[in-house]
BADO-194779 format. One record per residue (C-alpha): residue in one letter; x, y, z. Coordinates in steps of 0.001 Angstrom, whole numbers, padded with zeros to 6 digits, always signed. Each point is the difference from the previous one (the first is absolute). Layout:
BEGIN
aXYZ/...
***
This chain:
BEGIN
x+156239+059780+198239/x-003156+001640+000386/x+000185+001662-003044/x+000414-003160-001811/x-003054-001669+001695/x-002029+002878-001141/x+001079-000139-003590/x-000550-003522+000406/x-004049+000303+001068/x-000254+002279-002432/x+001335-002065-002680/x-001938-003299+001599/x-003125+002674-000157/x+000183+001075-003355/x+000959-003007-000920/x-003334-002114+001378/x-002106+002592-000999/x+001282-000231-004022/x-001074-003697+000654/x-003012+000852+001118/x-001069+002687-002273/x+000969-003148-002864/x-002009-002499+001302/x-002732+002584+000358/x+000294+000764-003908/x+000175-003339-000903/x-003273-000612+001815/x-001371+002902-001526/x+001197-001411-003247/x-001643-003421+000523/x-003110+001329+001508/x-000219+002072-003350/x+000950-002741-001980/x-003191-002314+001432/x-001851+002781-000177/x+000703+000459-003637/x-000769-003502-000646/x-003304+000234+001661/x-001426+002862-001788/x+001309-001682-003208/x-001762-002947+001195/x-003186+001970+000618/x+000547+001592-003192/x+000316-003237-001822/x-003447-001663+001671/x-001705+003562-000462/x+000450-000448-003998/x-000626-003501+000171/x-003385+000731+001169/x-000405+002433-002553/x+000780-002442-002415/x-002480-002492+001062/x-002785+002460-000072/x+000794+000819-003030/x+000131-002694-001511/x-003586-000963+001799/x-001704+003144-001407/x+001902-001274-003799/x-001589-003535+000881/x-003424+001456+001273/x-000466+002179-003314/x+001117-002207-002764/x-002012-003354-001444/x+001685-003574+001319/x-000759-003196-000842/x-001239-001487+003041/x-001710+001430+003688/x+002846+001105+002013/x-001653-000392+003637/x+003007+000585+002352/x+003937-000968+000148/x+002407-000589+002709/x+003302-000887+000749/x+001413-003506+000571/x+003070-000804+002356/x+002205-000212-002924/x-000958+003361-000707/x-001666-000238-003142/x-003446+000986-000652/x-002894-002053-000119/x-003045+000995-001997/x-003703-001187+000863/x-002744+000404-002694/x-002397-001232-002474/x+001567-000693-003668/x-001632+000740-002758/x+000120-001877-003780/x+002755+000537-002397/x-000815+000202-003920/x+002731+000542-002547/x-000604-000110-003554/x+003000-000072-002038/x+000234-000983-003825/x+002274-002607+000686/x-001217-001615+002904/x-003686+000531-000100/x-002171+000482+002913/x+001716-000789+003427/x-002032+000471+003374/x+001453-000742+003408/x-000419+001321+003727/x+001864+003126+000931/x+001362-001817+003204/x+002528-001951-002143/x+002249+003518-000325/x-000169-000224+003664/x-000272+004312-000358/x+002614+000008-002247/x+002747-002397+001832/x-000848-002427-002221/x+000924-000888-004186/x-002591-002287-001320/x+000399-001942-002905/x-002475-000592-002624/x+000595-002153-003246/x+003553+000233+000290/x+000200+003975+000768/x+000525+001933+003147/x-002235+002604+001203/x+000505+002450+002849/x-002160+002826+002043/x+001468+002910+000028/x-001609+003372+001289/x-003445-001847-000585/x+000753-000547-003933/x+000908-003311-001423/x+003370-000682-001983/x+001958-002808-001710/x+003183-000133+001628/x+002195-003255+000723/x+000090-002388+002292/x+001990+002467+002744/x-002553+002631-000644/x+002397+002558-001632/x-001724+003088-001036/x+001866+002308-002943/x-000167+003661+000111/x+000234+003112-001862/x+001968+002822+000873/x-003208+001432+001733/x-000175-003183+002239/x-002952-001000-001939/x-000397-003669-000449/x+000484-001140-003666/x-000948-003557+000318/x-002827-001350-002066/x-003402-000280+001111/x-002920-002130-000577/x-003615+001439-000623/x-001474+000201+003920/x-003394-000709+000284/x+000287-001120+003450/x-002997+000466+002261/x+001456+002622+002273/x-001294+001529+003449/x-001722+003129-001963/x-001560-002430-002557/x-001498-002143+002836/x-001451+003204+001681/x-001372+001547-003249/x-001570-004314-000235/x-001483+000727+003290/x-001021+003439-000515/x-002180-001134-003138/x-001585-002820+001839/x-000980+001842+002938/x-001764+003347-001868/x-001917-003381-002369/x-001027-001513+003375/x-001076+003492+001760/x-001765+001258-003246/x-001426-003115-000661/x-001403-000192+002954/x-001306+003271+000186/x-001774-000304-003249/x-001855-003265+001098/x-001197+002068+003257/x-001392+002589-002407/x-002091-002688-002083/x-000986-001478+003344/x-001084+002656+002025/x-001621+002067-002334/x+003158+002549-000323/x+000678+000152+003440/x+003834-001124+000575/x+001208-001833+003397/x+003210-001516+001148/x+002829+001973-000708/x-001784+001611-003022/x-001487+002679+002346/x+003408+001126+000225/x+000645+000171-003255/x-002772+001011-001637/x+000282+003500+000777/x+003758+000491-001361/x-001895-001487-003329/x-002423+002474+000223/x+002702+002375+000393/x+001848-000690-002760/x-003069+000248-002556/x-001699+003153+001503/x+003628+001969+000558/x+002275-001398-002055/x-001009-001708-003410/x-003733+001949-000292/x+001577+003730+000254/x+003009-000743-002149/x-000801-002401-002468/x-004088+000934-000558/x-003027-001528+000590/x-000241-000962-003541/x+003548-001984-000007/x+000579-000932+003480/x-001529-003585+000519/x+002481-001418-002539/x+002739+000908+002098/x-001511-000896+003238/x+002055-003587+000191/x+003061+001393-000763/x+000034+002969+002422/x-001319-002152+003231/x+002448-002888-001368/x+002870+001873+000232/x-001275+002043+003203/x-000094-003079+002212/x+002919-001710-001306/x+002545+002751+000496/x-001419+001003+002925/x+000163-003809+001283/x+003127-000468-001071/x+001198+003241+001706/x-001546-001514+003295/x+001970-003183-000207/x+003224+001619-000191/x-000548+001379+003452/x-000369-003365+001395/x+002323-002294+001643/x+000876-001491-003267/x+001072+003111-001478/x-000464-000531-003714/x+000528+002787-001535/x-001939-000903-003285/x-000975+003967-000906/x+003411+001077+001011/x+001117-002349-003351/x-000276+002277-003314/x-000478-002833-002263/x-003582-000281+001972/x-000685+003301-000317/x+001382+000601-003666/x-002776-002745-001068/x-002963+001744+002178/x+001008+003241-002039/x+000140-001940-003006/x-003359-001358+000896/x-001646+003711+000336/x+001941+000912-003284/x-001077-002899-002404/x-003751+001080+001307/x+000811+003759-000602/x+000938-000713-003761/x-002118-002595-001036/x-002852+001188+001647/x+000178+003913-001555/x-002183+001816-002314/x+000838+001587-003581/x-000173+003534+002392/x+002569-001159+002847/x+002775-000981-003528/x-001051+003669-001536/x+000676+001825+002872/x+003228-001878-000038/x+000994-000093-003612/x-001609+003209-001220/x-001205+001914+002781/x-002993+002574-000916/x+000615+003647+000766/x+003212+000208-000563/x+002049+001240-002887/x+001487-002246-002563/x+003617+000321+000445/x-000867-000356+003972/x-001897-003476-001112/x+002941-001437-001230/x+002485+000873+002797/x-002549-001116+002916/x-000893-003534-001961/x+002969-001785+001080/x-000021+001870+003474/x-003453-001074+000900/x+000836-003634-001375/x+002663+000211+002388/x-002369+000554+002790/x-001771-002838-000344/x+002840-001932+000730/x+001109+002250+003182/x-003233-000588+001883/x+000540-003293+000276/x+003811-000038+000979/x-001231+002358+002820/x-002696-001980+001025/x+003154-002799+000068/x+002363+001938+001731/x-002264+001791+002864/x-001978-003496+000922/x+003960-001567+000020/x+001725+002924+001597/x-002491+000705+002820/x-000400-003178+001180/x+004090-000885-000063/x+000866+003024+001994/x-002479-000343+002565/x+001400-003970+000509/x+003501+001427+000309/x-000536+002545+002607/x-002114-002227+001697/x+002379-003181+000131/x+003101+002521+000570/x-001858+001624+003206/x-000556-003796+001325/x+003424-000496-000831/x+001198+003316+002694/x-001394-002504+002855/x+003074-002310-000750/x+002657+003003+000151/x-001447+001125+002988/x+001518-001134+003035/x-002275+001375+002357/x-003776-000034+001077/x-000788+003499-000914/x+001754+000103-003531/x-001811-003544-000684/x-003450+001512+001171/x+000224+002893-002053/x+000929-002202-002900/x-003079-002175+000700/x-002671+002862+000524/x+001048+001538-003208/x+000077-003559-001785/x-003578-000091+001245/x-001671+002907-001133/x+002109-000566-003128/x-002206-003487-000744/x-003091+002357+000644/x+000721+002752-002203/x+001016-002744-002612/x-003581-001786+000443/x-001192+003229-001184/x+002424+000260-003227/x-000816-003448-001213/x-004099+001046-000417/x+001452+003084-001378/x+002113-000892-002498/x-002609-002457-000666/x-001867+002885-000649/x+002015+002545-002052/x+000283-003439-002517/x-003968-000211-000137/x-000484+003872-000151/x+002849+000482-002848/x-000896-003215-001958/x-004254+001727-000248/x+001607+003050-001092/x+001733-001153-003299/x-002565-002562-000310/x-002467+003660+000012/x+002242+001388-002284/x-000168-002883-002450/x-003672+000001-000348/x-000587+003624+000259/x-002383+001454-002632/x+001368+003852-001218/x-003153+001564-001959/x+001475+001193-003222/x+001289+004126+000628/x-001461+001950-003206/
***
């Protein structure tokens, strides 16, 4: 009998313990389980963020049509955008002119009809579409509806508007202080009277002559002050990134070229076409490599003005982004001290890519009017 009470503990034992060891696993299974789901929750918001700064430093570089000022999110979950809109103009040979106010595409949420067709926003471009907004694509997910001719007044435009005003009003003003006070400037021309100095005595005077250089003059402190201005307002709150568009920068090159070739002497088209002290044969094969040139300095003053100032923008937004991801004070600081000097060093760019444009426009401006002595 006490045999079978012992087998019968043991049994009891064994048994209980089995039960425990399966509730334990099953624990362990559900604690891994939530677990699991956490992290892929974390996961899930840690992209999400990503996303949305992303998509912030897209929407920070590229043109829109109206002042994006902040956005949040309602309690149906949708987003709400606050900002300033800006004027639609379409010109289409059917339709004529159309204007309207950016607000009625509500940031794209919206189809508006005009004269009996639909038009939607759709990654800031404007397409005909139907009246449920359907957008067609190719098989690179590029949208094959037909567009109107924009010739809205977008957020760049109304900067490069501003811009112009402002450097009339400053310069303006600083030429009426010369004619008053003998030649002695005041007001905000004290500052910037030495940068003009600047510009003639180091930059036009040394590479475009003292013979040639006054004829220039307007051009070079034109386009000084309105890139670097325009630099400077893409570091402010607003953020337009008007530089950081190549269309503007394709027409300042354009600009410097169209005064490079119209402004060149019969030596500067020799040189190019038939240049002295070289061979013959050699003549014919550099001809169409030095025409070629002529068309390369401008495409690099394009792409360095455009490429500089994009890349700095990105690195800058994508370090203020980091204080988002971080969920901690000293990950956030970091984020924000490097943000900081960031902003500084990018002051610095913006008067010196303002700069390089000035310095490289004198130089084929130097070139063009250059006078070669004839070699006997």
């Amino acid at each position: 009998m006490t045999g079978k009470k012992l087998t019968f503990k043991i049994a009891f034992i064994f048994m209980l313990t089995s039960i425990m060891s399966m509730a334990e696993q099953e624990q362990v299974s559900h604690e891994t389980e939530t677990n699991h789901t956490e992290t892929e929750a974390i996961h899930s918001g840690k992209e999400k963020q990503q996303q949305e700064i992303k998509d912030f430093v897209n929407h920070h570089l590229k043109d829109s049509h109206d002042f994006s000022l902040y956005n949040y999110t309602n309690d149906d979950g949708e987003k709400e955008h606050i900002g300033i809109p800006l004027p639609i103009i379409l010109i289409d040979a059917e339709n004529g002119v159309t204007a309207f106010m950016s607000s009625e595409f509500q940031h794209g949420k919206k189809v508006v009809e005009v004269n009996g067709k639909y038009l939607k926003l759709y990654h800031e471009k404007i397409y005909y579409t139907d009246a449920d907004g359907t957008i067609n694509y190719d098989e690179n997910h590029h949208a094959t509806n037909k567009r109107p001719y924009d010739f809205s007044i977008t957020k760049s435009v109304v900067m490069i508007l501003v811009t112009s005003i402002l450097m009339f009003i400053l310069f303006r003003n600083l030429a009426l202080s010369y004619a008053k006070n003998g030649g002695v400037p005041t007001g905000a021309g004290r500052f910037f009277e030495p940068i003009i100095i600047y510009i003639r005595d180091e930059i036009a005077i040394p590479n475009i002559g003292e013979k040639h250089y006054k004829k220039y003059m307007s051009y070079l402190l034109t386009v000084f002050f309105f890139v670097w201005f325009l630099n400077m307002t893409g570091l402010t709150p607003l953020g337009v990134n008007v530089t950081g568009n190549i269309t503007v920068t394709l027409a300042l090159a354009l600009f410097t070229y169209f005064i490079t070739t119209f402004t060149a002497n019969k030596n500067y088209w020799s040189h190019i076409f038939w240049m002295p002290g070289v061979p013959k044969p050699m003549r014919i094969i550099l001809a169409p490599i030095e025409l070629l040139g002529t068309i390369i300095k401008p495409f690099s003053l394009m792409i360095r003005l455009y490429a500089n100032m994009v890349a700095g923008h990105v690195v800058l937004m994508s370090i203020i982004g980091l204080v988002f991801l971080f969920k901690n004070w000293l990950g956030s600081s970091l984020s924000f001290g490097l943000a900081f000097a960031l902003s500084i060093l990018e002051v610095l760019v913006a008067l010196l890519q303002a700069y390089i444009f000035t310095m490289l426009s004198a130089l084929y401006f130097g070139s063009a009017v250059e006078e070669h002595q004839e070699e006997h």
